[in-house]
C-alpha positions as CSV (number, residue, x, y, z in Angstrom):
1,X,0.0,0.0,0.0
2,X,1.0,3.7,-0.7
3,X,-0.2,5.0,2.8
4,X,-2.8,6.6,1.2
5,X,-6.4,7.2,2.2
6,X,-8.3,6.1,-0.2
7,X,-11.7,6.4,0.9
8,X,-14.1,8.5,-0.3
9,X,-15.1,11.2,2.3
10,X,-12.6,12.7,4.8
11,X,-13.1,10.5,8.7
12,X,-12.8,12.3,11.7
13,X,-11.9,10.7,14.6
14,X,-14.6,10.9,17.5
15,X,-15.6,8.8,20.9
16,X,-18.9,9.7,21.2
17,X,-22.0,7.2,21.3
18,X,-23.9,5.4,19.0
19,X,-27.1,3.6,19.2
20,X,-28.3,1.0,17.0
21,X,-32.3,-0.1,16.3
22,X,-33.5,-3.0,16.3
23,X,-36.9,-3.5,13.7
24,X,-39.6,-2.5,16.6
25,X,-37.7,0.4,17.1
26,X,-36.1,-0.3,20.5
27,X,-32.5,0.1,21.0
28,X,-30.6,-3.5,20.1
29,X,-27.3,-2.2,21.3
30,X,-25.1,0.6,22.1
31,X,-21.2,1.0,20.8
32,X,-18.6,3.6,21.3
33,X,-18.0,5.6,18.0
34,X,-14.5,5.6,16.5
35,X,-14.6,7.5,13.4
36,X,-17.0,9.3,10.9
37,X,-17.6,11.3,7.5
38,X,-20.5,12.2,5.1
39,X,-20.8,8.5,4.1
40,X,-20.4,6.1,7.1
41,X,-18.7,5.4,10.5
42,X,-17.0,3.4,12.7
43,X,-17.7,1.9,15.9
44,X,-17.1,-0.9,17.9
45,X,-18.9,-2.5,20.8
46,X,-17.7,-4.9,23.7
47,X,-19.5,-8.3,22.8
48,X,-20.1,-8.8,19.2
49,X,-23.7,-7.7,18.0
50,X,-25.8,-9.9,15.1
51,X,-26.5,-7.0,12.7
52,X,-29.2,-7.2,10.7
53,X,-28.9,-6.1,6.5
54,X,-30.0,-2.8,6.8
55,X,-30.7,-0.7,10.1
56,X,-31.0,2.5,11.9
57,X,-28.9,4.4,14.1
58,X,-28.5,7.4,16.4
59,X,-25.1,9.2,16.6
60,X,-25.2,11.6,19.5
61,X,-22.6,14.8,19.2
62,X,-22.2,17.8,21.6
63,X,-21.1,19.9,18.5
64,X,-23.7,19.0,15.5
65,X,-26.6,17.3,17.5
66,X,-28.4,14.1,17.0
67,X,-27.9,12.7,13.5
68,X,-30.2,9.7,12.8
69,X,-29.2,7.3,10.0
70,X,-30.1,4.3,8.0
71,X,-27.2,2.2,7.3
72,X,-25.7,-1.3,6.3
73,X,-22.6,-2.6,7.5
74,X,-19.4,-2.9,5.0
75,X,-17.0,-4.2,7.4
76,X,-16.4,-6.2,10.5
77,X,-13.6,-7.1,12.7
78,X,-12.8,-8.9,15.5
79,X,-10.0,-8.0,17.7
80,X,-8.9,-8.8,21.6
81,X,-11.9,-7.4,23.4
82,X,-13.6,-5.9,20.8
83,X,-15.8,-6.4,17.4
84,X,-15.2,-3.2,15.2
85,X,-17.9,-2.4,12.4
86,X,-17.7,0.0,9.6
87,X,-20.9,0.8,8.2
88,X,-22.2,2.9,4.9
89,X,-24.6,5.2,5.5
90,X,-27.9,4.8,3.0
91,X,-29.7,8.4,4.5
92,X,-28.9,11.1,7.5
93,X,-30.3,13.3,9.1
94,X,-30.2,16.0,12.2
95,X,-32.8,15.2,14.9
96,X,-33.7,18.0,17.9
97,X,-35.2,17.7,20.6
98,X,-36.5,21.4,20.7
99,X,-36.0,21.8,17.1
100,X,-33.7,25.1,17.2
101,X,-30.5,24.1,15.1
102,X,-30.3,24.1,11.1
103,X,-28.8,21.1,9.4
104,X,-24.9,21.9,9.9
105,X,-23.4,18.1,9.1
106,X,-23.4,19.9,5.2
């Protein structure tokens, strides 16, 4: 490899929370976010979680909000203590609880 990243929308690191749905829309488990961009994430979670095709998720952030997406998963790895999933993200978008803040993940 040339060292390069070759993916297609910058990551930026993060450890927030993320919250994954299961079909009756109760949350099926919870991971620690490792990375994100425009098109997808990273995140990884203690015990391994079975996840379904397609789902939806919350990703919560102190600086943009709430953004809610549907997603699939593209990658999974095991390590030590720790199954690490990179997902592709199918739609987004910014969820308020009081509705006050414009769209700024654009």
């Amino acid at each position: 490899m040339n060292g390069k990243d070759k993916r297609r929308a910058p990551r930026a690191r993060h450890d927030s929370v993320i919250e994954i749905f299961n079909v009756e829309g109760k949350v099926a488990a919870t991971g620690r976010l490792v990375d994100f961009s425009k098109v997808g994430a990273s995140f990884s979670v203690g015990n391994p979680v079975v996840m379904p095709d397609k789902f939806r998720a919350r990703l919560r952030f102190l600086d943009k909000g709430v953004i809610e997406v549907e997603a699939h998963v593209v990658r999974t790895t095991r390590e030590k203590n720790s199954t690490y999933y990179g997902i592709k993200f199918d739609s987004y978008k910014n969820v308020y609880p009081t509705g006050e803040k414009k769209d700024t993940w654009q």
